[in-house]
Every structure is written in structure tokens, then in C-alpha cells.
VOGU-3710 file (C-alpha; in Angstrom, 3 decimals, decimal comma):
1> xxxxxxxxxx> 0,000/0,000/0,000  1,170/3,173/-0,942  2,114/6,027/1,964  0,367/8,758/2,584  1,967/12,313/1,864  1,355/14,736/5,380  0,169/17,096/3,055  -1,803/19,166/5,368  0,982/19,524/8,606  3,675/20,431/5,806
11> xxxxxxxxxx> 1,817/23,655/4,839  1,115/24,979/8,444  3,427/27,265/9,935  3,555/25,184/13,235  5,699/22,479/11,002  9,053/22,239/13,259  11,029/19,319/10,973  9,316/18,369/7,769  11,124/14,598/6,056  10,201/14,786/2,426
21> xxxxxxxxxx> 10,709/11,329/0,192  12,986/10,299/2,975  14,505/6,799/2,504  16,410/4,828/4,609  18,777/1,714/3,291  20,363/-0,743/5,369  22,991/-2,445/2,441  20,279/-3,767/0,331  17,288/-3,493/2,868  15,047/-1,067/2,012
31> xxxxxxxxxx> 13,891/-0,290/5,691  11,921/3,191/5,274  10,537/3,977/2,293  9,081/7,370/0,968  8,322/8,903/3,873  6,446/11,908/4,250  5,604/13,630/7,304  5,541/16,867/9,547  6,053/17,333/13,065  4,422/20,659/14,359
41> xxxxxxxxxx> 6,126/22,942/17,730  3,804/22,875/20,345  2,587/19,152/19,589  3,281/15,727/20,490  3,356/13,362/17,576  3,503/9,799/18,305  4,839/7,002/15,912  2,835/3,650/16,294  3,154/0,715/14,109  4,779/-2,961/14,742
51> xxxxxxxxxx> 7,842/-4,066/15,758  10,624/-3,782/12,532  8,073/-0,887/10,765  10,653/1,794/10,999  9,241/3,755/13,378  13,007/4,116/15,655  14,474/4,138/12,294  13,008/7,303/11,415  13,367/8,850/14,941  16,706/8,408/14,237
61> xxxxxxxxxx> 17,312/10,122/11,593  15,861/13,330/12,884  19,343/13,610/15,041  21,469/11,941/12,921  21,575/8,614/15,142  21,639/6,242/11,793  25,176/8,160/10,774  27,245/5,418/13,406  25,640/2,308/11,944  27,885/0,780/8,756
71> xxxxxxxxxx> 26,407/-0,019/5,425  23,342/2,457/6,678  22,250/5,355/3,787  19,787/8,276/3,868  18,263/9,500/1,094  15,692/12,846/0,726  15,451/15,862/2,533  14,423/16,566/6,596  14,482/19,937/7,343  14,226/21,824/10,869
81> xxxxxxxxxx> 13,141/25,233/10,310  14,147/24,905/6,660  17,543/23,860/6,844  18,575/20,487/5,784  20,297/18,490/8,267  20,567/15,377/6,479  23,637/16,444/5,269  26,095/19,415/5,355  25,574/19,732/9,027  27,531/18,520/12,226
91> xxxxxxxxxx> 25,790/15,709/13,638  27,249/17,140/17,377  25,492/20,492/17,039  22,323/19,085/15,561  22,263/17,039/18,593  22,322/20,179/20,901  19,008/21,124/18,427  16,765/17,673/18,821  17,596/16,003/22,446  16,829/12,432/22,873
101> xxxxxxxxxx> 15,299/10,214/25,835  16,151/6,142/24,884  13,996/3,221/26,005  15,847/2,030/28,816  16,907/5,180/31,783  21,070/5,509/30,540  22,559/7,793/33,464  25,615/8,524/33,199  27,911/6,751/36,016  28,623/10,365/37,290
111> xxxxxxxxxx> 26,600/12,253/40,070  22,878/13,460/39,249  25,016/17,393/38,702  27,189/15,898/36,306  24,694/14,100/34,063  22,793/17,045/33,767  25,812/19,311/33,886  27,103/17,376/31,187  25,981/19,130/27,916  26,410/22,666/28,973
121> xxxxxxxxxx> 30,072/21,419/29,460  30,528/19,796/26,287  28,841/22,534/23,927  30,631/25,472/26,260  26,813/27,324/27,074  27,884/28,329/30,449  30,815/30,660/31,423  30,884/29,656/35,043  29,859/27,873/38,107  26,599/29,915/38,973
131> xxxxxxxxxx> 25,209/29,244/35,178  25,995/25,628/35,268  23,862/25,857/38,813  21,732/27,609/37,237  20,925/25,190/34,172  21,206/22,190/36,362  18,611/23,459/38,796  16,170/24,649/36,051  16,608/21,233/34,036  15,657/19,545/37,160
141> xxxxxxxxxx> 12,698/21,509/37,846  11,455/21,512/34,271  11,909/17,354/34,566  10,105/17,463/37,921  12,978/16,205/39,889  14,587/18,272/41,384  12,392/18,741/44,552  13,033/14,544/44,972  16,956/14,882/44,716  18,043/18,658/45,756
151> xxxxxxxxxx> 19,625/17,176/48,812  21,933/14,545/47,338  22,926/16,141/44,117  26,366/14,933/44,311  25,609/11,104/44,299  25,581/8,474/41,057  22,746/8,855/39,075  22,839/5,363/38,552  20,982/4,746/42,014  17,856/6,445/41,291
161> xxxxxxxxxx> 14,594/4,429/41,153  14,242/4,134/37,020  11,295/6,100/36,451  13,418/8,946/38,614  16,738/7,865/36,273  14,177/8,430/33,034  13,700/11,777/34,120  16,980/12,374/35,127  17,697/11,448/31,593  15,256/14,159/30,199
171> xxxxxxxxxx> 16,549/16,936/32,672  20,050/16,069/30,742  18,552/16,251/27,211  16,831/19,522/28,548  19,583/21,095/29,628  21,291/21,856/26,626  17,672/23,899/25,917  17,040/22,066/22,295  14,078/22,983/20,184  13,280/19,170/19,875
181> xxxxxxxxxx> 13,104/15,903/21,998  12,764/12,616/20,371  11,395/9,779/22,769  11,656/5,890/21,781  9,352/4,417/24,141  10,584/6,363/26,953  8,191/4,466/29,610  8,621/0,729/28,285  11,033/0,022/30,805  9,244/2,115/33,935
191> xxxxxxxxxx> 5,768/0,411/36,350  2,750/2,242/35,936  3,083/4,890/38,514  6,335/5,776/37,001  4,769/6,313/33,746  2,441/8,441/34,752  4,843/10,966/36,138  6,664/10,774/33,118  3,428/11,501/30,460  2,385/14,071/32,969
201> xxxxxxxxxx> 6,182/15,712/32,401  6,010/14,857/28,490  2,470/17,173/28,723  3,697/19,869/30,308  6,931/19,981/27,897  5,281/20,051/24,763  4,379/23,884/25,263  8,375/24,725/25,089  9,512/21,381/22,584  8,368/19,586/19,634
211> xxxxxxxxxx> 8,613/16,114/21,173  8,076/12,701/19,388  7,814/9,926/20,683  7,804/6,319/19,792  5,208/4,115/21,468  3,811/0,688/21,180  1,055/1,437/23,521  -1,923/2,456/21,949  -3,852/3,675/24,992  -0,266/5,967/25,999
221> xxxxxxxxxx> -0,163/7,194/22,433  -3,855/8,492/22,089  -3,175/10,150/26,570  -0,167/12,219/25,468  -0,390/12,709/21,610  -1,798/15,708/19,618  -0,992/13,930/16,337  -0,420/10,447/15,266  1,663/8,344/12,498  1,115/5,278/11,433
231> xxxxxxxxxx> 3,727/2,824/10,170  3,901/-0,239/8,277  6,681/-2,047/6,776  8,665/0,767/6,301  5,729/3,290/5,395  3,718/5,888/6,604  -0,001/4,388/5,819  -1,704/7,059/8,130  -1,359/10,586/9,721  -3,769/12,891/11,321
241> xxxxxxxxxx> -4,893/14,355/14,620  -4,728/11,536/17,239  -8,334/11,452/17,965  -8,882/11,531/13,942  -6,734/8,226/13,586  -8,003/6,259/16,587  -11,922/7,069/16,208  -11,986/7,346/12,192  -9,040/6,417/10,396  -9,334/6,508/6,425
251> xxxxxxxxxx> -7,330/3,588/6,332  -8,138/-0,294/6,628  -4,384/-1,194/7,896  -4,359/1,713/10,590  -7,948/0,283/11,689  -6,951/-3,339/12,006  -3,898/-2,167/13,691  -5,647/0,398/16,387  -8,620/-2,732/17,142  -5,462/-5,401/17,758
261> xxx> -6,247/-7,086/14,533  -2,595/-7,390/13,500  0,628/-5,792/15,723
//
């Protein structure tokens, strides 16, 4: 079945990183193909689809993630704000741009300050001790952790509970104050209450980041999402407002997949 262009989300203004006819190659596997799709500031968009669709596969190339793996190419054009950063652009600095929170909590083994210290260090944003304070403490705040951990800032990060290291790791993606977060399946590894917290957080950050998110939970994806994409073996069958695609989607696949039908 062919993909569906994003038509629509491409020609509003909100339209923070737009992939046009982007393919993805893996030696001779053609893993994404002819992908279309916009991702609007102020929303959350989440990718559903099956396990091996392509959904991380496209995450990752929104920050340049695929660059590290051998024999893997990128073809078309994404664009944040208009520039292209598939190519002619320094993976480290995009990374500053579009943050990203991995499935599993990955602390640093350094002190909760030094994970989230870590970025303003390495891209030079602070010019001294008070800013770094500064950033830490707001990153903290803006992950809702801070008020949990203020009094042992200087021990391993490693020994938080993991929904606490999860948003640890989003206070250090935060920090570096990107324009974009990516999320693949941020809360698989976390118990309910945990998740919570963290789709509570992801709510509240959407009004200061375009976030996706990857998600194989249906009911998570239709809490916390604005809009929704559906993949498929490598395409984008579906996109639309969240509510559109899980009341009244247009297409047969997206239906049997929302009812449990296939996935």
C-alpha cells in the first residue's frame, strides 16, 4: 500500500522538521521507504506501528543517530526550520538542536550534577559555576525532579529508582535547551506509577519542545499525543490528529492495527 503524503501539517506554519521522500537503506534493505511527514512545535506526535516498521528508524534520523551504523544510507530531505540536516551539518550540534530520551533510563555513572551538567560542558553554554547551577537546577525543575533529589545532588545517578533515572535522563537532554526531543518508548522500561509521572512531564513539555515519541502502547499514544503516524513495513499508511486516527481512520491497515487485529 502506498504512503500517505502529510500534506496538510507540511503547509502549516507550526511544522518544526518536515522529512520529504525520505529513505532509509540498510545495504540492500530497504527499511523506510518514501516517507512523508511533519512534526508541528507545540505538539506531540507519536509514531505507532509494529515491531521492525521503521518507526526508531526514522526517529533516528531526525538527530542523525543512523550516521554510526555501517552499510546504513539516507536518502531525501528533513528539514528543521528549513535547513537540511541530512547532510552538510555537524551531527554534534544538531544534537544540541533535537535532544533524545532512549527506552531504557542511561545515566551517566557520574553524580545526578554531572549528568545534567554534562551538555552545557561539552557545547561550552555556560561561562561559570553559577550558570551551570543555574541550568542544572532549572533542568531539574522543568523534569520534575529536582524537589526529589536537591539534597543529594552529588551522588551516582545510577541509584535512582528508574522512572526517577528516566527523568533524570530528560533533565540532561533539557539542559542543553534544544528545540526538539525525540522519545523511543521512553516508559517501556518504567511500572505504571512511574509512567504516569513521566506523560504528565512529556504534557507539560510540549508547550516549550516539539517532542516525538515512539510508542507501542496504543492507549499511551492516544493520553499524550496531539498527532499520530502510522507505520507499516517501512511506510507511513496514516497521519492525522490523534483522535482523527483512533476514532476514524481513512485507512483499513491503521484500523486493524488500532482494534489489535494485527501488531
Amino acid at each position: 500500500m502506498p504512503a500517505i503524503a502529510a500534506s496538510a501539517p507540511q503547509e502549516t506554519p507550526a511544522a518544526k522538521l518536515i522529512a520529504r521522500d525520505v529513505n532509509v537503506y540498510y545495504g540492500d534493505k530497504h527499511a523506510l521507504q518514501h516517507v512523508d511527514l511533519a512534526l508541528n512545535s507545540g505538539e506531540v506526535t507519536a509514531l505507532i506501528g509494529p515491531s521492525g516498521c521503521g518507526k526508531s528508524t526514522f526517529l533516528r534520523c531526525l538527530n542523525r543517530m543512523n550516521d554510526g551504523i555501517e552499510g546504513c544510507r539516507v536518502d531525501g530531505s528533513i528539514t528543521l526550520d528549513g535547513q537540511d540536516i541530512v547532510r552538510g551539518v555537524d551531527p554534534i550540534l544538531l544534537r544540541a538542536r533535537i535532544g533524545m530520551v532512549f527506552q531504557r533510563p542511561n545515566p551517566f555513572p557520574k553524580s545526578i550534577y554531572d549528568n545534567v551538567a554534562f551538555g552545557p560542558r561539552l557545547h561550552g553554554l555556560v561561562s561559570g559555576k553559577d550558570d551551570l547551577d543555574e541550568i542544572v537546577v532549572g533542568s531539574l525543575r522543568r523534569a520534575g525532579l529536582y524537589e526529589e533529589v536537591k539534597d543529594r545532588l552529588d551522588t551516582i545517578g545510577t541509584g535512582l529508582s528508574g522512572g526517577q533515572q528516566q527523568r533524570l535522563c530528560i533533565a540532561r537532554a533539557i539542559a542543553v535547551n534544544p528545540e526538539v526531543i525525540l522519545m523511543d518508548e521512553p516508559c517501556s522500561a518504567l511500572d505504571p506509577i512511574a509512567t504516569a509521572v513521566v506523560e504528565e512531564l512529556i504534557d507539560e513539555l510540549r508547550e516549550k519542545y516539539t517532542i516525538i515519541i515512539v510508542t507501542h502502547s496504543m492507549q499511551q499514544a492516544a493520553r499524550i499525543s496531539q498527532r499520530t503516524a502510522f507505520f507499516h513495513l517501512g511506510k507511513v499508511i496514516e497521519t492525522g490528529l490523534t483522535e482523527q486516527i483512533f476514532t476514524n481512520p481513512r485507512e483499513k491497515l491503521t484500523q486493524g492495527y488500532i482494534t489489535g487485529r494485527f501488531g
